[in-house]
C-alpha angles and dihedrals in degrees: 000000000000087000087053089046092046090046089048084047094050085039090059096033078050103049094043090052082052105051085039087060090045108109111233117206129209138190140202137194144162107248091180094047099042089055099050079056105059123088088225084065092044097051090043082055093047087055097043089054093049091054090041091052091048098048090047094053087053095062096040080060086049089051095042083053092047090046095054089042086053098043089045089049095047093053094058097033093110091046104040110098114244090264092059098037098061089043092060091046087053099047084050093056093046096058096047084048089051088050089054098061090031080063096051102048095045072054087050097037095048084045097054084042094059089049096051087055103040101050101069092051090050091053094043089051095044085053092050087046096049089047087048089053096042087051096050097039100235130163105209131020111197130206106223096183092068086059094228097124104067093177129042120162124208098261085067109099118236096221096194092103090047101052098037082059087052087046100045097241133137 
């Protein structure tokens, strides 16, 4: 019993030596860096500009209204009986109000619509990543741009060649 015990005690002693001289790789990229890089990222940028131009032109056009309404209502102010007078107030408040919301959902819309491009590259780049580490044989790929890692050596691999090659980006 005690040599069984003995052989199991040099086994473990064994296996431990051996996955403490393994060499464990690391890597290391730039996530943030590497998509600001791609064209898919450009163009997506180019779109969202344009939406977000289009929307913004449509509410200059709302505030140039306002603004007439405003200016008009303010010229026959003195002259306007009670009755008139607090319906144009009113209208005047409507439509800033419905500036207001016009304004938040352009926010929301232009928001939505960064997500929908954005999505597909993210998941493009974290399948390229995930192919780079497998090849490689890495444990661990860290994402230097969120500042989490606040330490990387030399031995660790920066994996941004590797993956704009996966990618097809130069």
């Amino acid at each position: 019993m005690k040599l069984v015990k003995v052989i199991v005690l040099f086994a473990a002693i064994a296996f431990v030596g051996k996955v403490q001289a393994q060499d464990l790789k690391f890597g290391h990229i730039n996530i943030q860096e590497l998509v600001m890089q791609l064209p898919e990222k450009v163009a997506a940028d180019q779109e969202l500009q344009a939406e977000a131009t289009k929307l913004q032109e449509q509410l200059q056009v709302m505030q140039q209204d306002l603004q007439k309404k405003y200016t008009d209502y303010m010229s026959q102010r003195d002259s306007l009986p009670d009755l008139i007078r607090a319906t144009k107030e009113k209208e005047i408040q409507d439509y800033e109000q419905r500036m207001q919301q016009y304004s938040q959902m352009a926010q929301q819309t232009i928001g939505q619509k960064e997500q929908q491009l954005l999505q597909p590259i993210i998941t493009k780049v974290q399948k390229a990543i995930d192919e780079v580490g497998q090849e490689q044989g890495l444990i661990y790929i860290f994402d230097i741009s969120s500042q989490v890692v606040v330490y990387h050596s030399s031995k660790s691999i920066d994996c941004a060649p590797l993956v704009k090659t996966k990618l097809g980006a130069q």
